[in-house]
N, C-alpha and C positions, 0 to 999 in steps of 0.2 A: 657278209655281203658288203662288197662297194657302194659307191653313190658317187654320178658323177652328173654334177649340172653345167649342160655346155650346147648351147646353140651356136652353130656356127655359119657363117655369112650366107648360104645360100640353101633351097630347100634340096636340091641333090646331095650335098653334103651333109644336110641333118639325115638328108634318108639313107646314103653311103654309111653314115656315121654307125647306125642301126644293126647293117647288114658285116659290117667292119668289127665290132664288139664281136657279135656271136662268132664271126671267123674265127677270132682270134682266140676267142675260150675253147670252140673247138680243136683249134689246132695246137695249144699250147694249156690248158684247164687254167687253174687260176681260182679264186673266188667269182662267185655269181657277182651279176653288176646291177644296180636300178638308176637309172637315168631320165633325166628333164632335158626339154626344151621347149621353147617357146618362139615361133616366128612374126616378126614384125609382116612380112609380105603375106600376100592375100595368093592362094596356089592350090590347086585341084590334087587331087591323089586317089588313081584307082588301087584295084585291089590286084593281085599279082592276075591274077587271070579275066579279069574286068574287060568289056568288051566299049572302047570309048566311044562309040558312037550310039550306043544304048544307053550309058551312064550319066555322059558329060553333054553339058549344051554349048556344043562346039563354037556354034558363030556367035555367044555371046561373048563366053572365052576369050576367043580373036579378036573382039571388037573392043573389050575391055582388056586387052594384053596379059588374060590372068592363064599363067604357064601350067601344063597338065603333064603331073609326072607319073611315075608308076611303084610301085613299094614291092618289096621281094613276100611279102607275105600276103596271105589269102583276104576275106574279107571284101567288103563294100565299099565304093568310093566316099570322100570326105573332102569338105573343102577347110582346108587351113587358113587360120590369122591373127590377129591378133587378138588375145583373149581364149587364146585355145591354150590351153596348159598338156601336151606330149611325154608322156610318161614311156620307158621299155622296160624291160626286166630280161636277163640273160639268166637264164637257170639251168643247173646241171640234172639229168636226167638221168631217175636210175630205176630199177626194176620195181622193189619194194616203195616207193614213192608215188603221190597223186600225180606225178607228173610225167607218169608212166605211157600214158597214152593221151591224145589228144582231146579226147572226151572229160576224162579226170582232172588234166590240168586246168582245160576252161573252166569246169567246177570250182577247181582248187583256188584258182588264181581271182578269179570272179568273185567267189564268195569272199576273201581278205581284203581285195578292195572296194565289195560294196558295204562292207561295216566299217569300214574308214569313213568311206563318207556320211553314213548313217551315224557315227560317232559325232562326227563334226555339225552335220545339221541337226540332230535329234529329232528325225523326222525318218521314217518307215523308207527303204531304200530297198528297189527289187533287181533281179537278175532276171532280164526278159531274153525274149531270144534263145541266142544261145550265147554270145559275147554282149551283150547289150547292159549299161545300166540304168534306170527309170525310176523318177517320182512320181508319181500320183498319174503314170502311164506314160509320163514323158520322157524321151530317152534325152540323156547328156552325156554320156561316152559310148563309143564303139569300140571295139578291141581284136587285134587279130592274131595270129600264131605260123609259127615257121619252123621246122623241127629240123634237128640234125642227129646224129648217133648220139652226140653226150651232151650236147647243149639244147636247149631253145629258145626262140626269142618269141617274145610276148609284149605288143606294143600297143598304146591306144591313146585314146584322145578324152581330158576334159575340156565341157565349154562350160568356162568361167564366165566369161564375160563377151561373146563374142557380137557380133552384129548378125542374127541370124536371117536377116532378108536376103540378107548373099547368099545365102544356098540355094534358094527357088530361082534365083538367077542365073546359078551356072551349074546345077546339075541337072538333070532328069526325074523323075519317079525312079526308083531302084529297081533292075529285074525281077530282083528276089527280096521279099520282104518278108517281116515275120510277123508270124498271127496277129499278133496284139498292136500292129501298127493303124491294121484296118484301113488302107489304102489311103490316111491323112495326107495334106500334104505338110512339105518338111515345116511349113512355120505352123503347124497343126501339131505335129509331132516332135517337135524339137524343145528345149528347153534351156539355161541356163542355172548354173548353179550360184552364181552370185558370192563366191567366197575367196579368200584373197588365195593367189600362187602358191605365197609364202607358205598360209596355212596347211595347203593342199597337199605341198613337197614335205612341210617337218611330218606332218601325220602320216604317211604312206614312206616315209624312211624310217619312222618308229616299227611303223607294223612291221615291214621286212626285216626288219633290224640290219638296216643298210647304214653303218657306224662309221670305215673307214670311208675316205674320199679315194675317188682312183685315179691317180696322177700322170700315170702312163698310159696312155690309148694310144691308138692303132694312127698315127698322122697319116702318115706313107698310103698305107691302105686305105683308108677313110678318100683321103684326094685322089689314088690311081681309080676306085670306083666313081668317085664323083664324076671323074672327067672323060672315061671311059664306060660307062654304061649309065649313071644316072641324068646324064646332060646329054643323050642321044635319041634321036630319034627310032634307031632302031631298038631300043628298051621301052620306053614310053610310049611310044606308037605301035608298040607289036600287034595287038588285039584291036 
């Protein structure tokens, strides 16, 4: 596996970037890829099929200029910034493998990186939900998935260090919540891990065994989506 750390100038472009990798392993294979990012800006992100005006809390958004994009993968909306550590994973999919179907992969992928972090804090780390992972009930990352024939992407979010009052600010209560949430609200439910980037990326590049760095990614592609569908209204505003 690769390992490619690389945020780039704007949050269409981190999200292009995402959807631009799995392209291009599908259309050409390659090694799987595990990728970081990290955004300085403060920026909403629903879930491919998220409906923004149940989600997001539109006129704070507006009022506070924080821009609301849309991600090609399924899942829950999230508010992005600094302190949030963006992990994806591109994996090839094949019959005999957990990652055969979408139910196994969540397992598969879920379970590897919740004893990463259970390694790193030595402290009891669960798999809630069904993409969720939580301390002591508290959730700190979400994660979602996107399938194609031989690849998929698998992408989610630590909060390291985030400012979590931002969230009650500019989202909603979620439509769909899972059991163990018990209708909290998010500074009820939310958490921080409190542990550096750096740590976060070397341990979850060990466990993948993400060795090589990937030097060639998809420029062209990454920018023709950024600027054609992830900077548009008619993507982001669809639902």
């Amino acid at each position: 596996m690769k390992h490619l750390d690389l945020t780039l100038p704007s949050p269409a472009e981190n999200l292009a970037c995402d959807e631009a990798l799995l392209d291009a392993c599908e259309e050409n294979g390659g090694k799987e890829i595990l990728r970081f990012w990290e955004s300085p800006e403060t920026f909403v992100v629903v879930g491919y099929a998220n409906k923004i005006t149940a989600e997001v809390n539109v006129t704070n958004c507006g009022a506070k200029q924080i821009p609301i994009f849309r991600r090609c993968s399924g899942g829950g909306t999230v508010l992005q910034g600094a302190g949030c550590l963006n992990y994806t994973l591109i994996l090839r999919i094949t019959e005999s493998s957990p990652l055969a179907s979408i139910s196994s992969a969540n397992k598969f992928i879920m379970e590897k990186n919740r004893a990463v972090i259970e390694n790193l804090l030595k402290q009891s780390i669960e798999v809630r939900g069904h993409t969720d992972l939580a301390i002591d009930g508290l959730k700190f990352s979400g994660n979602s998935q996107r399938r194609k024939k031989s690849f998929l992407l698998f992408h989610g979010t630590f909060l390291l260090n985030f400012d979590l009052a931002l969230v009650g600010d500019f989202l909603e209560m979620p439509s769909k919540q899972p059991d163990y949430r018990a209708s909290r609200s998010h500074g009820e439910f939310l958490t921080n891990l409190n542990l550096s980037a750096d740590k976060v990326k070397a341990a979850l590049k060990k466990s993948w065994n993400a060795i090589e760095e990937l030097k060639d990614y998809p420029k062209s592609e990454i920018q023709k989506l950024a600027n054609e569908k992830y900077s548009t209204d008619e993507w982001n505003l669809k639902f």
